[in-house]
Structures are given as structure tokens and as C-alpha cells.
C-alpha positions as CSV (number, residue, x, y, z in Angstrom):
1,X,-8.5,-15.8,-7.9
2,X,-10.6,-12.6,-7.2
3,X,-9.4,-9.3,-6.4
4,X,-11.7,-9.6,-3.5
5,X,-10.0,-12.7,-2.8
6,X,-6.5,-11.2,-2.5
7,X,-8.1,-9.0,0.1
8,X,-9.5,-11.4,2.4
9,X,-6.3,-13.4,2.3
10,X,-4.3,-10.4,3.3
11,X,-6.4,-9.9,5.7
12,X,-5.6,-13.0,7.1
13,X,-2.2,-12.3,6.8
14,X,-2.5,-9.8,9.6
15,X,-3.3,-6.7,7.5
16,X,-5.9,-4.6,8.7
17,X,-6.5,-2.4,5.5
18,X,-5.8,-4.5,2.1
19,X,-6.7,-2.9,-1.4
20,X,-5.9,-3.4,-5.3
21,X,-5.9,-0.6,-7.3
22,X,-4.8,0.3,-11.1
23,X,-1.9,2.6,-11.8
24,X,-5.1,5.2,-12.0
25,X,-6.1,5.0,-8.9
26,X,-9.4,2.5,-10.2
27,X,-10.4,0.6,-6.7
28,X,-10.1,-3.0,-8.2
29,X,-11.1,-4.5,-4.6
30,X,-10.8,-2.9,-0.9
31,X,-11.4,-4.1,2.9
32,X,-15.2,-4.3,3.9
33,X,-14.6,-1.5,6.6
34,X,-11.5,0.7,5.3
35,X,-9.6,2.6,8.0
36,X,-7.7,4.6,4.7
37,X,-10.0,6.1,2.1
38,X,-7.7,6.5,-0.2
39,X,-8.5,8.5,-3.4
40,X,-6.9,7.9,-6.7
41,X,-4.9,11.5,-6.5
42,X,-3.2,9.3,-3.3
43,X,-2.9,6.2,-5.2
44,X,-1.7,7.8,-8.5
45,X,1.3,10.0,-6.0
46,X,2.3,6.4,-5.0
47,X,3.0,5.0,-8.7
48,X,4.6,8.3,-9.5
49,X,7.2,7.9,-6.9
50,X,7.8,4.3,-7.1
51,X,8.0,3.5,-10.8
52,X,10.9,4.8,-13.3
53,X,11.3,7.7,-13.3
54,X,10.0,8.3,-10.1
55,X,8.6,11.4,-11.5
56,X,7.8,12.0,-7.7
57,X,10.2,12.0,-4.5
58,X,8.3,10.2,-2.5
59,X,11.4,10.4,0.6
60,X,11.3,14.4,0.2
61,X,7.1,14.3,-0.1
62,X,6.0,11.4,1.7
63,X,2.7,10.5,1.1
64,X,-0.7,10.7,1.9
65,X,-3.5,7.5,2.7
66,X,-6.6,9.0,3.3
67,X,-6.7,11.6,5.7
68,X,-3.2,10.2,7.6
69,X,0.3,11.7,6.4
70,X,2.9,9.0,5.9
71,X,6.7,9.0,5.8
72,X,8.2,6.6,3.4
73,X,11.0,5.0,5.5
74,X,11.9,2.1,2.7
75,X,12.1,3.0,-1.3
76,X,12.8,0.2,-3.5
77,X,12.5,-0.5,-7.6
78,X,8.9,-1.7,-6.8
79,X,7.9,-1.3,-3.0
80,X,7.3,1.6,-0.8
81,X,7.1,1.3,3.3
82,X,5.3,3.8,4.9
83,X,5.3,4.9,8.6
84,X,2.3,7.6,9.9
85,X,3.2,10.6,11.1
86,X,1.5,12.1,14.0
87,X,-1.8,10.9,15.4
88,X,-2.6,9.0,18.4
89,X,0.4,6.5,19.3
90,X,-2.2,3.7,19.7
91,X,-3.8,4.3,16.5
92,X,-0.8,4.4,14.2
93,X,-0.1,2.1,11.1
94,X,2.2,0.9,8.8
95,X,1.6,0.8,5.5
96,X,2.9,-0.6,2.1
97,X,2.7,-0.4,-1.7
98,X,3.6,-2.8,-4.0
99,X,3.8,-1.7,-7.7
100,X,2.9,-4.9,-10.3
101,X,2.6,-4.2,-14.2
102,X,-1.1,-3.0,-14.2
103,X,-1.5,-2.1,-10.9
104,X,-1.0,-1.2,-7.0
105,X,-1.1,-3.3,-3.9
106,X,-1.6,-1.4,-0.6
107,X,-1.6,-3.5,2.9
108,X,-1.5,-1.2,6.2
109,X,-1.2,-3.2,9.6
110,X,-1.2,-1.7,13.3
111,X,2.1,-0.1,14.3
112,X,4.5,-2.1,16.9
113,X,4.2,-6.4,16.7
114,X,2.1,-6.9,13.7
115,X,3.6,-3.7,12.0
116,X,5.9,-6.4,8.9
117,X,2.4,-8.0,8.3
118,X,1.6,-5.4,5.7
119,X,4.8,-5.2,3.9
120,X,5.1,-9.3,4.2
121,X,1.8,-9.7,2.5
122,X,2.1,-6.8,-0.1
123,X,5.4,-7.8,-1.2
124,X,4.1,-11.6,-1.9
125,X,1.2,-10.3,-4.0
126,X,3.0,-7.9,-5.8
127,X,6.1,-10.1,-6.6
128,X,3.4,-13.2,-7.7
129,X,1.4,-10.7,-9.8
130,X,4.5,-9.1,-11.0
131,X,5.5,-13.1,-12.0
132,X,2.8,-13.7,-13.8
133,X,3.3,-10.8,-15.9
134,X,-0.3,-8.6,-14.4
């Protein structure tokens, strides 16, 4: 399967942002229309703080997707949930990252209902990926 592939099935999923990157931040695929611009300073933060040693404290720090600050509200050995700070209340997101052996999923979904889409999807492609030793 493509990387673009992975995309349009997360989007699917319910996540309105979907993107596969290397631990370099190297775009690898991205939504058509991206609502997070992420650089690869952003994505390269994210793999810091989630992979041994976690060379970054990503709780203390929080993050940054695009141009929207993020708190991480869930830290695991190879996940990171991410809720925006400030903005307007209807345009919030939740975001994830899911760390896999050569890379970074990242899955963002609107605030509220759909908010678990992200993290749902992200976590399936990163475990799978992760399972198939990528």
C-alpha cells in the first residue's frame, strides 16, 4: 500500500489532517488540503520526546503543529495525544503521533465527538507498521 494510501484511509477514518513522515521530518505523504503545516523542526520535537530517551519533555514543552500550540495530555512508549491550546473553541483539534521504526504518523481530528478518530486511526497504523518491522 502507498503512503498516500494510508492517508486517504485515515481520512476515512474521521481524521481531518493525516500525514507520514520520517524520524527527519521528510513528508512521506500528507492530506490534499492540510489544516497543520507542519515543518520537520515540529516533526523532529515529536520523535525526540516520544522515543527513548525522550531527549525532550514533551508534558513540560508541549508541542507545536504548524502554527497551533498543543498540550500533550497522553505520553506513552510510542504514542503522543495532543490537545490545542487556545484558538477559537470551534476550531480546535486533537491531534496524535504514532512513532513506527522509520517513521511518524500524525492524524488530527475536530475537537468534541470525532475528537478519538485521530488517535484510533494513528495508533492502528503505527502498531501495523510497527508489526511489520517499518
Amino acid at each position: 500500500m502507498s503512503w498516500d494510501a494510508y492517508v486517504g484511509n485515515m481520512e476515512g477514518e474521521g481524521c481531518m489532517y493525516a500525514a507520514f513522515f520520517d524520524h527527519e521530518g521528510n513528508k512521506w505523504a500528507e492530506t490534499k488540503c492540510p489544516i497543520l503545516k507542519i515543518t520537520p523542526d515540529q516533526v523532529q520535537h515529536l520523535v525526540k520526546g516520544i522515543r527513548p530517551p525522550n531527549s525532550v519533555d514533551l508534558r513540560a514543552q508541549g508541542a507545536k503543529l504548524g502554527d497551533r500550540k498543543f498540550l500533550v495530555i497522553v505520553l506513552t512508549e510510542n504514542t503522543a495525544v495532543l490537545k490545542q491550546l487556545g484558538g477559537d473553541s470551534n476550531d480546535k483539534i486533537m491531534a496524535c503521533a504514532g512513532l513506527f521504526k522509520s517513521g511518524i504518523c500524525i492524524g488530527a481530528s475536530p475537537a468534541g465527538e470525532r475528537e478519538k478518530a485521530a488517535r484510533i486511526s494513528v495508533e492502528k497504523y503505527a502498531d501495523y507498521l510497527r508489526g511489520m518491522d517499518y
